[in-house]
C-alpha positions, 0 to 999 in steps of 0.5 A, a space after each residue: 598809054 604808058 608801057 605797062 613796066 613804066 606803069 607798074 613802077 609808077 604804082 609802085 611809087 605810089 603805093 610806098 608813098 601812100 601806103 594803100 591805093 585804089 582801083 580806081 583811082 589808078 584807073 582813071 591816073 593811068 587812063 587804063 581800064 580797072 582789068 589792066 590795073 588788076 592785073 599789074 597789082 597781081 602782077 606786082 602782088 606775085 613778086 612780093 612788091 605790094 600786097 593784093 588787097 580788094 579793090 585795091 594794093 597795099 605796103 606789102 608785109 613788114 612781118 615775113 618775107 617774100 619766098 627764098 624761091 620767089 626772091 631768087 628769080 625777082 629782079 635776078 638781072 637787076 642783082 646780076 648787075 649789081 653783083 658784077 658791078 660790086 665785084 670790080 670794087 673786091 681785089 685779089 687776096 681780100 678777106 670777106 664776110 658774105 651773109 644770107 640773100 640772093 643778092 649776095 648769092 649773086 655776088 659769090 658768083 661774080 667773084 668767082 674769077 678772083 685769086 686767094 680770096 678768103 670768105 666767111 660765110 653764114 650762108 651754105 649756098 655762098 659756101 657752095 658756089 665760092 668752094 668751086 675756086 680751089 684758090 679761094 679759102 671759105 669759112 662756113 660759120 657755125 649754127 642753126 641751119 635754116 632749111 628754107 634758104 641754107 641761111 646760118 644763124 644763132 649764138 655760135 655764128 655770131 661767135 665764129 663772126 667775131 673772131 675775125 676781122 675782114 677787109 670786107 663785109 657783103 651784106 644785103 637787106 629786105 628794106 631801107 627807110 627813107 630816113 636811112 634805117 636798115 631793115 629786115 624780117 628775121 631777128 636773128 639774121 640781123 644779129 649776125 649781120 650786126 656782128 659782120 658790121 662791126 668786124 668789117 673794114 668796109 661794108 658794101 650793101 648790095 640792094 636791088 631798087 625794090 628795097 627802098 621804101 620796103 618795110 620790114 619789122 626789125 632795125 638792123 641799122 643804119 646808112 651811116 654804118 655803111 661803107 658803099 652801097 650797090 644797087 641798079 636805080 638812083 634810090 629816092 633823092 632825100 635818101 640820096 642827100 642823106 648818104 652823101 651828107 654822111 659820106 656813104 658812096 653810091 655805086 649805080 649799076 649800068 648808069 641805069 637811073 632815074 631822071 633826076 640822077 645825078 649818079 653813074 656807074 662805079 661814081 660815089 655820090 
């Protein structure tokens, strides 16, 4: 029998592949018992990664997202190597844009041993963590503040955004394609993020390996957009040919990989 971490990937894989998988069928796949396959469905149901259904698992929602307070402890080792790693590519004395995600709250707290770093931000909890550097200069943009994750969006965050242009924008994202399209859950926090895109030097998508094959209703964008994209596993191999034909670099924290991979830690693909 495989561990069962091994096992809740694999459903995984096959749920974003097929869209919906049954009991059974993952029973007699894994030679488990149908308690143990239930259980690995709540067990991947509570962290927002399928969506539990009877008899079964499903694509989880691509119309709301997972919980602010559920996102930030899923993969929290995972966004912290990640995190760590993306630093290393931020120099003294850059200019950023950071926008709303746990992911990038991780980030905002490994740069925190940076000198003169200069941050516009739509995310109060990115204000928060990188005000405790008196060397850093933070921005806080203008807007709606969401109360479920201290996000800022709307009209005037966009405006604030596009008075500056910065040598680098962070961003995250709820869900990639595996054509490559950007995707999220909330309209208007793509907007600002669009506008952080387009008035960045350099674009550095932090994702953990939960957001490819993840749906989600709204097009941000697409890979191409993307400078360097920072994650902890080698995501799908079409999606990879992809981002090396169009030249987007693949940073993979910690070497940890998948089989097929071909991509280390801080290696552009």
């Amino acid at each position: 029998m495989q561990a069962p971490k091994v096992r809740h990937q694999q459903i995984l894989d096959l749920v974003q592949r097929h869209g919906f998988v049954t009991v059974e069928s993952l029973s007699k796949r894994f030679e488990v018992t149908p308690q143990t396959v239930r259980r690995d469905i709540n067990m991947l149901s509570d962290r927002g990664l399928v969506e539990r259904y009877h008899g079964g698992a499903g694509t989880p929602s691509s119309v709301e997202n997972v919980a602010y307070a559920a996102r930030q402890v899923l993969c929290l080792e995972e966004k912290r190597r990640i995190a760590k790693l993306l630093a290393k590519h931020i120099p003294d004395h850059a200019s950023l844009f950071i926008n709303i995600g746990t992911t990038t709250e991780e980030v905002s707290k490994a740069l925190m041993d940076h000198e003169g770093l200069r941050i516009i931000t739509n995310n109060l909890n990115v204000a928060a963590i990188l005000s405790g550097n008196p060397d850093f200069e933070v921005v806080v943009a203008g807007g709606l503040v969401r109360s479920r994750d201290r996000g800022i969006i709307g009209e005037a965050t966009i405006d604030l955004i596009s008075q500056f242009r910065v040598d680098f924008g962070i961003i995250g994202i709820s869900g990639i394609d595996a054509d490559g399209v950007l995707l999220d859950f909330d309209y208007r926090e793509v907007r600002v993020a669009q506008a952080i895109i387009a008035n960045s030097r350099r674009i550095f998508l932090a994702a953990d390996h939960t957001k490819f094959g993840r749906n989600a209703m709204v097009r941000l964008g697409t890979i191409d957009q993307i400078t360097s994209v920072f994650t902890d596993r080698n995501p799908p191999l079409p999606l990879c040919q992809r981002m090396s034909d169009l030249g987007v670099e693949l940073h993979v924290a910690d070497a940890v990989v998948a089989a097929d991979a071909v991509v280390t830690e801080g290696s552009p693909v």
